[in-house]
C-alpha positions in Angstrom: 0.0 0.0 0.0 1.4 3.4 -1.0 2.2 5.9 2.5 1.0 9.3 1.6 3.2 12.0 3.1 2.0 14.4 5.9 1.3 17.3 3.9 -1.3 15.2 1.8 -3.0 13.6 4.5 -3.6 17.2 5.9 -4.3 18.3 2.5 -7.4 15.6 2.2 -8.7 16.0 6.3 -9.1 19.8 5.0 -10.9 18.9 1.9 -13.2 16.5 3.6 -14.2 19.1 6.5 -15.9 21.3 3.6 -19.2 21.6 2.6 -20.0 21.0 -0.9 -20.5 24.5 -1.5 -17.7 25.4 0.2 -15.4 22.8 -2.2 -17.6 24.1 -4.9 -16.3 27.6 -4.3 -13.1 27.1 -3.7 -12.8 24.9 -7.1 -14.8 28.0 -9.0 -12.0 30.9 -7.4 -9.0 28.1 -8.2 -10.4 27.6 -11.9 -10.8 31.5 -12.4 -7.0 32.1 -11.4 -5.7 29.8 -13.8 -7.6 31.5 -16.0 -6.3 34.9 -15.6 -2.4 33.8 -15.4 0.1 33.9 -17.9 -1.2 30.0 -19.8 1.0 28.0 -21.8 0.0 28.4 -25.6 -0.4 25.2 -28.1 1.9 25.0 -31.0 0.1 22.0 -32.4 -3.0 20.5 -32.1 -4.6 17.4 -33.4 -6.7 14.0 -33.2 -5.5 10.3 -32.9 -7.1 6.8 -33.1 -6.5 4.5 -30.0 -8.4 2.0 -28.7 -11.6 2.6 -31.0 -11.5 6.4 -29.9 -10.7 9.6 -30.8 -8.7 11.6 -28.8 -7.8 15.2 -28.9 -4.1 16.1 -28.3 -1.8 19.1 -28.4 1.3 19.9 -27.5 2.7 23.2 -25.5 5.0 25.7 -26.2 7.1 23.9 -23.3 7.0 20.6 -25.2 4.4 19.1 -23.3 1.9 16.5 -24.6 -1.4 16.7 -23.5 -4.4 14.5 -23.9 -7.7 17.1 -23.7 -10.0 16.6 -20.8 -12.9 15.2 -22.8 -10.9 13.0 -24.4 -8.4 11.7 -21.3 -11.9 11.2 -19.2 -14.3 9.2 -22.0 -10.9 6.8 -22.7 -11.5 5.8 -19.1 -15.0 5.2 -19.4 -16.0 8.4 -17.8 -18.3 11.0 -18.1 -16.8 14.0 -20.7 -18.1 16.9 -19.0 -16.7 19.0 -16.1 -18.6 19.7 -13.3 -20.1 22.9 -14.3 -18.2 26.3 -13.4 -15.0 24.5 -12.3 -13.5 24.1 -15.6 -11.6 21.4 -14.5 -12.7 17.8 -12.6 -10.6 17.7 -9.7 -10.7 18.3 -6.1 -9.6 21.4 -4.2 -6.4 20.0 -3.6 -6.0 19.3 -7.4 -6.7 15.5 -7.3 -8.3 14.7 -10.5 -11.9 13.1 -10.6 -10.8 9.8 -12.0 -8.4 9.0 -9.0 -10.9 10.5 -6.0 -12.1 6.5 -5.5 -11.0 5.6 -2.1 -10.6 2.0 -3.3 -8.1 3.5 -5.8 -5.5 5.1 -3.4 -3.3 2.1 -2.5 -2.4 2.3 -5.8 -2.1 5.9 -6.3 1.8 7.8 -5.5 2.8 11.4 -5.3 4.7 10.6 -8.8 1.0 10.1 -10.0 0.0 12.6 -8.6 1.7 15.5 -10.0 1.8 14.3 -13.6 -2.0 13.8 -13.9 -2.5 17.3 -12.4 -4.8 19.2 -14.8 -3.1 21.7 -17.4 -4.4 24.7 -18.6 -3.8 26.6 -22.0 -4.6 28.5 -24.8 -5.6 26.7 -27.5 -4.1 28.3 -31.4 -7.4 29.7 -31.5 -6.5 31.4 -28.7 -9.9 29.8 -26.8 -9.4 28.4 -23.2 -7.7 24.5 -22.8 -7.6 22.1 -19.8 -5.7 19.1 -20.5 -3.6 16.2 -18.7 0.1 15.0 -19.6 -0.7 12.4 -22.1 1.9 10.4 -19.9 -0.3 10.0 -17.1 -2.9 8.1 -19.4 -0.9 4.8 -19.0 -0.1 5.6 -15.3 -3.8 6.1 -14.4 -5.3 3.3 -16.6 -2.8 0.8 -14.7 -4.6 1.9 -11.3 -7.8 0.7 -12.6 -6.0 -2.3 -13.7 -4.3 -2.8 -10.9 -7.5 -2.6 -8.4 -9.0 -5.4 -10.7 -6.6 -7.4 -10.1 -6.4 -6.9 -6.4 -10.7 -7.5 -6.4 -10.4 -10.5 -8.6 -7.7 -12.0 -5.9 -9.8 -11.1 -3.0 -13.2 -11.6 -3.5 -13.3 -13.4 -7.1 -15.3 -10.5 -9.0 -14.8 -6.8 -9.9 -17.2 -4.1 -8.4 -20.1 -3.2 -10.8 -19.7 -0.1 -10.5 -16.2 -0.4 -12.0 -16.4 -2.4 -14.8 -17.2 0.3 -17.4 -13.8 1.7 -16.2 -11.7 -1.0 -16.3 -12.6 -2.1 -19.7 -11.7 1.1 -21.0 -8.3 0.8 -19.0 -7.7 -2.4 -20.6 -8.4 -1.8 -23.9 -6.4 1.1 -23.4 -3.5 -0.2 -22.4 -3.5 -3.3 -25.3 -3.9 0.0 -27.8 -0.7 1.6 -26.4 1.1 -1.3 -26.5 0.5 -2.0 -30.3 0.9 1.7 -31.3 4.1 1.7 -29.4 5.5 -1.6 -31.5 3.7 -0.3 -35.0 5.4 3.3 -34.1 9.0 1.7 -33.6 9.1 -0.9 -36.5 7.9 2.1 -38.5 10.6 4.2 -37.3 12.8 1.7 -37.6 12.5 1.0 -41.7 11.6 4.4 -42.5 8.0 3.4 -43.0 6.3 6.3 -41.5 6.5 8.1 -44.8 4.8 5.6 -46.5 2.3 5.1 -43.9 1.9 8.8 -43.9 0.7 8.3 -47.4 -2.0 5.6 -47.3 -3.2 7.1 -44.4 -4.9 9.4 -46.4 -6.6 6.8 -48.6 -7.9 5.6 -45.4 -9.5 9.1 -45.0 -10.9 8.7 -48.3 -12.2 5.2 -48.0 -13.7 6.7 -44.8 -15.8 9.4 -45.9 -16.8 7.4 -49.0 -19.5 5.4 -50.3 -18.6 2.9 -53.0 -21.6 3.3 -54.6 -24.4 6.0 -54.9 -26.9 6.4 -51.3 -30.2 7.5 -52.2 -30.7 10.9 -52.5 -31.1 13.6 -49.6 -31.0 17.0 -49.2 -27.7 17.4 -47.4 -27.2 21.9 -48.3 -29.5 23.8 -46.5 -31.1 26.7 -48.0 -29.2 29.1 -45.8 -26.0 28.3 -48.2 -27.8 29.1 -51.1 -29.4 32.2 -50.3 -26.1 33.5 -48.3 -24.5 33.0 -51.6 -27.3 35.3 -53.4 -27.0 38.3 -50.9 -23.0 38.4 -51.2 -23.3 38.4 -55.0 -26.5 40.8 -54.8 -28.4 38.5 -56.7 -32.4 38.3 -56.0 -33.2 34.7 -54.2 -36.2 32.8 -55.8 -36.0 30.2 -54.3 -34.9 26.4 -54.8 -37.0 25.8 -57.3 -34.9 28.0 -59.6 -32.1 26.7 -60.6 -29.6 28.8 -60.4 -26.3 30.2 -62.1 -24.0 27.3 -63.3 -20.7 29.8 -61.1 -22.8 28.0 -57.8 -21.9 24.8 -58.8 -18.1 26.2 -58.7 -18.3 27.9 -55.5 -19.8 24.7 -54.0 -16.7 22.7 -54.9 -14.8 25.8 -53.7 -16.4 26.6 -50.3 -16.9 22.3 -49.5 -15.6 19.7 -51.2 -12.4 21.3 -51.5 -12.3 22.4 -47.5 -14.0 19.0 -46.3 -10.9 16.9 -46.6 -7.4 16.2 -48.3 -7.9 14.7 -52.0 -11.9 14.7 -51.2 -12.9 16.6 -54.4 -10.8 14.0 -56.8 -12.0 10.7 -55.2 -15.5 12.4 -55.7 -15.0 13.1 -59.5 -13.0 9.7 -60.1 -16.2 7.5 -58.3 -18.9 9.7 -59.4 -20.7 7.1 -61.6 -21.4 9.0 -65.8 -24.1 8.5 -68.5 -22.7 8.1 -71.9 -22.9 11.8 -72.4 -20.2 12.0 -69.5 -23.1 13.5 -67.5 -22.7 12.6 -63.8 -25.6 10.4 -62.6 -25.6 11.8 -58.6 -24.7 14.5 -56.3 -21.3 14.2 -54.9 -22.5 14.3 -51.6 -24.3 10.9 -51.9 -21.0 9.3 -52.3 -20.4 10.5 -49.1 -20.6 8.3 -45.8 -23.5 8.2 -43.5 -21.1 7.5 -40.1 -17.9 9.8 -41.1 -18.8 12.0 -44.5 -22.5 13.4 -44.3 -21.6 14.8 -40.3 -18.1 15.8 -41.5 -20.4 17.9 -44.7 -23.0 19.1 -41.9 -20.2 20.5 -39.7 -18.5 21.6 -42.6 -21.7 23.5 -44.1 -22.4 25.2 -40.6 -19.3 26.9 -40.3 -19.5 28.0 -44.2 -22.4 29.5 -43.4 -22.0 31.3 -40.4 -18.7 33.1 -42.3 -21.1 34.2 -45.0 -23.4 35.6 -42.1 -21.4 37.4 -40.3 -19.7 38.5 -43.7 -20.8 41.8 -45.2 -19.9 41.2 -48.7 -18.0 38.8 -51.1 -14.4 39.7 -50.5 -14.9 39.8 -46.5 -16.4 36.2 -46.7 -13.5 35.0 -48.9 -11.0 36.3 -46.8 -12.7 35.0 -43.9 -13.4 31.6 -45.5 -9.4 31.5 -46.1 -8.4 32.2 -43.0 -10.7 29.9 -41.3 -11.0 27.2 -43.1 -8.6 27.1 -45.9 -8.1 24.7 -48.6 -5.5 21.5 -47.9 -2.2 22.7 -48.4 -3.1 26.4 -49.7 -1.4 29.3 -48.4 -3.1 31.7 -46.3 -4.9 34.8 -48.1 -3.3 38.3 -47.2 -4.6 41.7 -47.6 -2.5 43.5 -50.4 -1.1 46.6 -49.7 3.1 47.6 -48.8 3.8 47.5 -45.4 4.0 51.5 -43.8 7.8 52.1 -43.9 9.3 49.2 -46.5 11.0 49.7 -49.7 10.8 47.2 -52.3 13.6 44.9 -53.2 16.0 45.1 -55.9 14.3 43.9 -59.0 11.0 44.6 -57.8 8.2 47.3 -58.3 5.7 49.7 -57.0 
């Protein structure tokens, strides 16, 4: 059983002599510090597949990796969503939700501890981040696993209430040890350039149908009529079929935002008449479980730049910025910089 120094065991009578609202408090004034300090920033930011799941990563200024709180807590079975005002599921003293479980503390050090403190940052957007050293994702899942085992010798059985977790722990933990034996024989032969590659076929194959899903209206009217009070054109409806440039500007604005290579696979499966006429939209080649939410999440944020755009060049510098095209550079006002000179060889 793991001795927890004196200054914890003072730490945790203190916590227990509050009220709820008391801990309550004192987590809301803790969370609203961190929030007003000086927060590490995110350099990068990004998504991996472990286990079956998704999780949301990023990693610090400092070189931190961190696993995002939604996505550390549902890889353990848990509940996504911090208790509300808090910001953060922890204790006063800082002892995360996910280790609280009395039943968990022979198991738990002060090494633990400290690395699956919660971490707050600014995400590139510049929004607000909580997060947990992706280290501590192996460290904490092996408590769970390590209770089982310690139930399973003593009484024969795992607590119900448990079992959600520990799953999760354990298929957590067979995950990290294949991507860590994938991610050194790749490293090993040089393969992660080619995997690099065919991972995006798999992002294709992914958002893709191979054959034509019955029709349904995937673009909401918004887009269209957004698109006719940028251009100044009068709306008439749906049932008006309208000028062949829309057809371009929906490539533009979707297909070619939604996803590396997206528009191409479209064209290449798109099935043809004789006259080379396609036979479908493109967007009922996509997927019901990945492409057709990926197009609805897509669409949203299309159309919210158009409304908050007042004209044609504001949303298409917006659009840009936001959501640019896959490997396109970003779109910069012209105009010399106050005070520059032009180079040799160059003009006015």
């Amino acid at each position: 059983m793991t001795n927890q120094n004196p200054k914890s065991k003072g730490g945790q009578a203190r916590a227990q002599a509050l009220t709820a609202e008391e801990r309550k408090a004192i987590a809301r004034r803790a969370a609203e510090a961190r929030w007003s300090a000086d927060l590490p920033e995110a350099f990068y930011e990004g998504e991996f597949d472990l286990a079956s799941a998704q999780l949301g990563c990023a990693v610090l200024a400092d070189d931190r990796r961190i696993i995002t709180q939604a996505s550390f807590l549902r890889s353990l079975g848990r509940a996504r969503s911090p208790k509300a005002g808090t910001g953060v599921l922890t204790t006063a003293d800082e002892k995360p939700f996910f280790l609280q479980a009395e039943v968990l503390q022979p198991f738990v050090d002060e090494d633990l501890l400290n690395i699956s403190k919660p971490v707050f940052y600014r995400t590139k957007s510049g929004g607000k981040g909580v997060g947990y050293n992706a280290i501590a994702l192996k460290r904490v899942a092996e408590v769970y696993l390590k209770f089982r085992d310690q139930s399973l010798q003593t009484s024969g059985k795992v607590p119900a209430r448990y079992e959600k977790m520990i799953h999760a722990a354990d298929m957590l933990i067979r995950g990290l040890a294949e991507v860590g034996i994938v991610a050194l024989v790749d490293e090993a032969t040089g393969y992660q350039d080619v995997r690099t590659r065919r991972a995006l076929q798999e992002v294709l194959d992914a958002f893709l149908l191979k054959e034509l899903a019955a029709w349904a209206k995937r673009f909401p009217d918004d887009f269209y009529k957004e698109i006719y009070r940028l251009r100044g054109w009068t709306w008439r409806g749906r049932g008006v079929n309208p000028p062949q440039v829309v057809a371009k500007y929906t490539t533009d604005f979707v297909y070619d935002r939604l996803a590396p290579g997206i528009t191409e696979e479209l064209q290449a499966r798109m099935p043809k008449a004789p006259s080379g006429a396609k036979r479908g939209k493109l967007h009922q080649l996509l997927s019901d479980d990945v492409g057709h939410p990926a197009l609805a999440q897509h669409l949203h944020a299309v159309i919210t730049l158009m409304k908050a755009s007042p004209d044609w060049e504001t949303f298409k510098l917006l659009l840009n910025r936001s959501l640019p095209k896959r490997g396109a550079t970003l779109e910069l006002p012209l105009g010399d910089t106050p005070g520059t000179k032009p180079r040799a060889g160059e003009r006015k």
